[in-house]
C-alpha positions in Angstrom: -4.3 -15.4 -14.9 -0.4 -15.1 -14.5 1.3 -18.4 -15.2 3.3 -18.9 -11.7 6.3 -20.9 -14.0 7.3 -17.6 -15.2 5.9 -15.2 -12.9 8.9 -16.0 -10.2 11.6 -15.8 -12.3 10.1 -12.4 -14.0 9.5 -10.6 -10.1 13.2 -12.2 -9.5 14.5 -10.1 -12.9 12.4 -6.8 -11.9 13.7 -6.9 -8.3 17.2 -7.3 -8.9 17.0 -4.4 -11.6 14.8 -2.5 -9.5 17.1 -2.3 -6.6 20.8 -2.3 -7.2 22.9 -3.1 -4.2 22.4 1.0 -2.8 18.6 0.3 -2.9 18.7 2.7 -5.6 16.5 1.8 -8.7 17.8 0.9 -12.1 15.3 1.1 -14.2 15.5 4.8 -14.5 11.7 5.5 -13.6 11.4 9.3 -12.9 7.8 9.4 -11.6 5.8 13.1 -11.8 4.7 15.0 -9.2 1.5 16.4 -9.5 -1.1 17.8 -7.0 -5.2 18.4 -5.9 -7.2 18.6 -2.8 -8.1 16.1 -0.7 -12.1 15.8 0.3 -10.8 18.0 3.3 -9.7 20.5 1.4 -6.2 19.6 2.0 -3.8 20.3 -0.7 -2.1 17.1 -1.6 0.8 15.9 -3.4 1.2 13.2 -5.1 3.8 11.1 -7.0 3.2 9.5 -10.5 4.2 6.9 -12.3 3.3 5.7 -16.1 4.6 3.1 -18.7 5.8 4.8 -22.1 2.3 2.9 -23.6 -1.5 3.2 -22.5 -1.6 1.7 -19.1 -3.0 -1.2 -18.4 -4.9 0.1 -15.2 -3.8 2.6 -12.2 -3.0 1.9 -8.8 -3.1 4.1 -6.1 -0.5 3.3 -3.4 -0.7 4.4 0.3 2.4 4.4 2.3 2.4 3.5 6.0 2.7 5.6 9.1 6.2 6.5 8.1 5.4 8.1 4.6 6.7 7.9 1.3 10.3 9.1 2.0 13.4 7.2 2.7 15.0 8.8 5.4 18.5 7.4 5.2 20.9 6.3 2.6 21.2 6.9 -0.8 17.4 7.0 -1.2 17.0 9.4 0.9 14.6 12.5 0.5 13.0 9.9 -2.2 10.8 7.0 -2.7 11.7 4.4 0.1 12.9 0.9 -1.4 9.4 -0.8 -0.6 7.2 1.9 -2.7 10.2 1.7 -5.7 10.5 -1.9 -6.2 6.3 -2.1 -5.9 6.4 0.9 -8.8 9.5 -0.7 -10.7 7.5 -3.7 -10.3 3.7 -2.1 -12.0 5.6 -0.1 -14.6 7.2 -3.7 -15.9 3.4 -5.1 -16.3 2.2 -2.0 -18.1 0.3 -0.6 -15.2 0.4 3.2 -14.1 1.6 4.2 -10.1 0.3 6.7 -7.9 1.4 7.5 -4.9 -0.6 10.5 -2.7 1.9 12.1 0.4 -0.5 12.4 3.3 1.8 13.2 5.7 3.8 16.4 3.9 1.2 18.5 3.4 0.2 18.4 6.9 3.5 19.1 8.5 4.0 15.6 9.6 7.3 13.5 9.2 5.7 10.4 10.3 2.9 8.7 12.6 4.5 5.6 13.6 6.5 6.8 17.1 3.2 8.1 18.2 0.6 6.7 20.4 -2.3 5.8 17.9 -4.3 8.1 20.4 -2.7 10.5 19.8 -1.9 10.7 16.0 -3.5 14.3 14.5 -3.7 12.2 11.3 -6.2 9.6 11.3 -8.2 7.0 9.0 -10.4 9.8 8.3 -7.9 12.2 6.7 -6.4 9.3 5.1 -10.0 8.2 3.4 -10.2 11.6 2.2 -7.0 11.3 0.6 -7.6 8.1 -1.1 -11.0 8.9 -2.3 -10.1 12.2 -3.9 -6.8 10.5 -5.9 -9.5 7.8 -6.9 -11.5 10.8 -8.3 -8.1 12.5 -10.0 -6.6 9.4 -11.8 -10.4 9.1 -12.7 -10.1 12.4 -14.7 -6.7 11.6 -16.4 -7.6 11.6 -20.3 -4.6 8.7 -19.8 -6.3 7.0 -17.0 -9.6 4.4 -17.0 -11.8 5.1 -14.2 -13.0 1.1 -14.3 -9.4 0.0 -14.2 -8.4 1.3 -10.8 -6.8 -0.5 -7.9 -6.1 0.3 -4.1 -3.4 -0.5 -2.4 -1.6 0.1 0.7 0.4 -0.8 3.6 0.0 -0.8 7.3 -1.3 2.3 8.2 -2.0 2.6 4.3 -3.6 -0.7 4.3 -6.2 0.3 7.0 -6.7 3.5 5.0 -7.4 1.1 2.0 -10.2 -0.7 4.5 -11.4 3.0 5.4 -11.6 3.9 2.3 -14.0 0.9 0.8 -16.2 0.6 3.6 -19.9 1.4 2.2 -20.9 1.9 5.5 -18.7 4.9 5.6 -20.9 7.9 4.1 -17.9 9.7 1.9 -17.4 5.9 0.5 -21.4 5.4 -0.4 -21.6 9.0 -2.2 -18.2 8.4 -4.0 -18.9 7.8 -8.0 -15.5 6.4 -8.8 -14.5 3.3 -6.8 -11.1 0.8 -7.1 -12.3 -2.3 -9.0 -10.1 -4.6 -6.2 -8.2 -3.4 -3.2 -5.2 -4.8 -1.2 -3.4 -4.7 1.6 -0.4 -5.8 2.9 -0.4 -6.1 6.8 -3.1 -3.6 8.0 -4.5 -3.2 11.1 -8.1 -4.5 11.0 -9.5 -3.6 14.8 -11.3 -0.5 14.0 -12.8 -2.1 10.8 -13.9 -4.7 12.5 -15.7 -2.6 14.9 -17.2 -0.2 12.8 -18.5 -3.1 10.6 -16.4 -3.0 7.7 -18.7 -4.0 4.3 -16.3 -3.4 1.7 -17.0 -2.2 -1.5 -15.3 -3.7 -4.0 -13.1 -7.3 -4.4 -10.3 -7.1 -1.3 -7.1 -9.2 -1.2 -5.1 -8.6 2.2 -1.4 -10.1 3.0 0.2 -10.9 6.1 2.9 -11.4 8.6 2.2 -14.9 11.0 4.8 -13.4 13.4 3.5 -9.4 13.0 4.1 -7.9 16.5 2.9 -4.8 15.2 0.0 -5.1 13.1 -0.9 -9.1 14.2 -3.0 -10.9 11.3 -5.1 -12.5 13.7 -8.2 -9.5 13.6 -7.8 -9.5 9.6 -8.2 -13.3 9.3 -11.4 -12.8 11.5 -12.5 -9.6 9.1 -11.7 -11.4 6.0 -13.7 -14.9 7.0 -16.9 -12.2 7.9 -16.8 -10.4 4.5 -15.4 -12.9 2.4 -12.2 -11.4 1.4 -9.3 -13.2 0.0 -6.7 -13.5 2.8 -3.3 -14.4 2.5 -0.7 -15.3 5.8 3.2 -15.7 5.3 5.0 -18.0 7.6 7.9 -16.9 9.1 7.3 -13.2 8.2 7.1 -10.1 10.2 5.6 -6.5 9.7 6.9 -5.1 6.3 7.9 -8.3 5.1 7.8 -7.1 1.1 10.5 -4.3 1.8 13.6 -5.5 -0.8 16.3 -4.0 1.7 17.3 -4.6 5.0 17.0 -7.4 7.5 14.3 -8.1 10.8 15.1 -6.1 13.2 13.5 -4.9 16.7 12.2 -1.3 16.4 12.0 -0.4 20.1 10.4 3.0 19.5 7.4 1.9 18.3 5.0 2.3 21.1 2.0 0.5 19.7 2.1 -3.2 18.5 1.0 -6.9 20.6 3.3 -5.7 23.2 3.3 -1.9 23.3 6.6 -0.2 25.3 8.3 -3.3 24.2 8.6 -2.2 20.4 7.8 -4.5 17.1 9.6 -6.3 14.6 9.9 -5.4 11.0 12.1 -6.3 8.2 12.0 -8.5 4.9 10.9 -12.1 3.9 12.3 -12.9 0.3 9.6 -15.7 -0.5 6.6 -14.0 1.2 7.6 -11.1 -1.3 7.3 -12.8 -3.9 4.5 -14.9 -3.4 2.6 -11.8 -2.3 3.5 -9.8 -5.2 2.9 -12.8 -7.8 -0.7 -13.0 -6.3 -0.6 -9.2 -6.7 -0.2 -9.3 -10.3 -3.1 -12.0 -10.8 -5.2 -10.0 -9.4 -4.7 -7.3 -11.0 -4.8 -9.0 -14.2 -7.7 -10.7 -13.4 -9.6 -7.2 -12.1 -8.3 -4.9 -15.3 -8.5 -7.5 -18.4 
């Protein structure tokens, strides 16, 4: 396990190189695009990451309703700050990134202004996705298909719960599986519903003042399978982004108080406490 006297100071270094003061990253990681089909059939793209060495392990990285992209600043058109400083972040441990669009190739910009009604892209598209980039690092002569994680957030990190439930018949038929699986502030109802038995070790982090994506249903999920759950004082929805400040998104129309918008916006310490447990894990799952 990580030493925590070192592991601060080290996710303090890889930050502040990661991001320089345009949110632009400094490390000079160029990740690869490369692409296969989804269980749907769907043509996907995806964006990879990998250390100069063997990797240590892969993770497999879903974005949240608003995709992969920034759409604003000097980042924009590429990797937003949040999925850069988490690949800055792997790459500096030895560990391989991949991140699969599921938004692009089906003409959508982004989920999170609609009603979740309404949304043409749901957890079932987005378990498709995850399963078949589980199955693609898998066949990397690079990769090892024991030494995978999932990851995701928000919308991501519901498709991360989607995508190891057993009770879900793609999941049970699915030869390669992520040997541990996090994520940062999903939304837990539907899981909890449909009975959510999760497959494989699971690790989720979250917001105590989420207006969006409230941790209460995921504390409830996590007691019922026995996952490890994690809750941040004084932290909102997206509370690992490096950039920006809380602010009140009033478009949002889902959330505690829906019409009324959400909350969203960084917590320094919760970062880094979440991504310090982040890399234990993932030492712990791949060594």
């Amino acid at each position: 396990m990580l030493q925590r006297t070192w592991v601060m100071p080290m996710l303090k270094l890889v930050l502040a190189l990661a991001m320089g003061s345009d949110g632009v990253s400094a490390l000079g990681a160029l990740p690869e695009p490369v692409g296969f089909a989804s269980l749907d059939g769907t043509p996907l793209k995806a964006w990879v990451f990998r250390p100069t060495d063997q990797p240590a392990g892969t993770v497999v990285a879903l974005h949240g309703c608003g995709g992969l992209y920034a759409t604003s600043g000097a980042r924009r058109g590429q990797l937003n700050a949040r999925h850069q400083a988490l690949a800055d972040l792997l790459l500096a441990q030895g560990y391989a990134v991949v991140f699969p669009d599921s938004l692009s190739p089906r003409g959508v910009a982004q989920l999170c202004r609609q009603r979740i009604g309404d949304r043409a892209i749901t957890q079932t598209q987005r378990r498709h996705d995850a399963l078949a980039t589980l199955n693609w690092v898998a066949a990397q002569p690079w990769a090892s298909a024991s030494k995978i994680a999932l990851l995701g957030w928000s919308h991501g990190g519901s498709a991360v719960l989607s995508a190891t439930d057993a009770g879900q018949r793609e999941v049970a038929a699915q030869a390669v599986k992520a040997g541990v699986a996090i994520a940062f502030y999903p939304g837990c109802g539907a899981a909890r519903k449909a009975g959510y038995r999760p497959n494989t070790r699971l690790l989720m982090l979250l917001g105590a003042l989420d207006d969006w994506t409230p941790p209460g249903p995921c504390v409830e999920l996590g007691q019922t399978v026995g996952a490890e759950v994690h809750v941040y004082p004084d932290s909102y929805h997206d509370f690992d982004n490096p950039v920006g400040s809380v602010k009140l998104l009033a478009g949002i129309p889902n959330g505690v108080h829906p019409g009324q918008g959400v909350h969203a916006g960084p917590n320094e310490q919760a970062r880094e406490q979440a991504y310090a447990r982040v890399l234990e894990l993932l030492r712990a799952a791949f060594d």
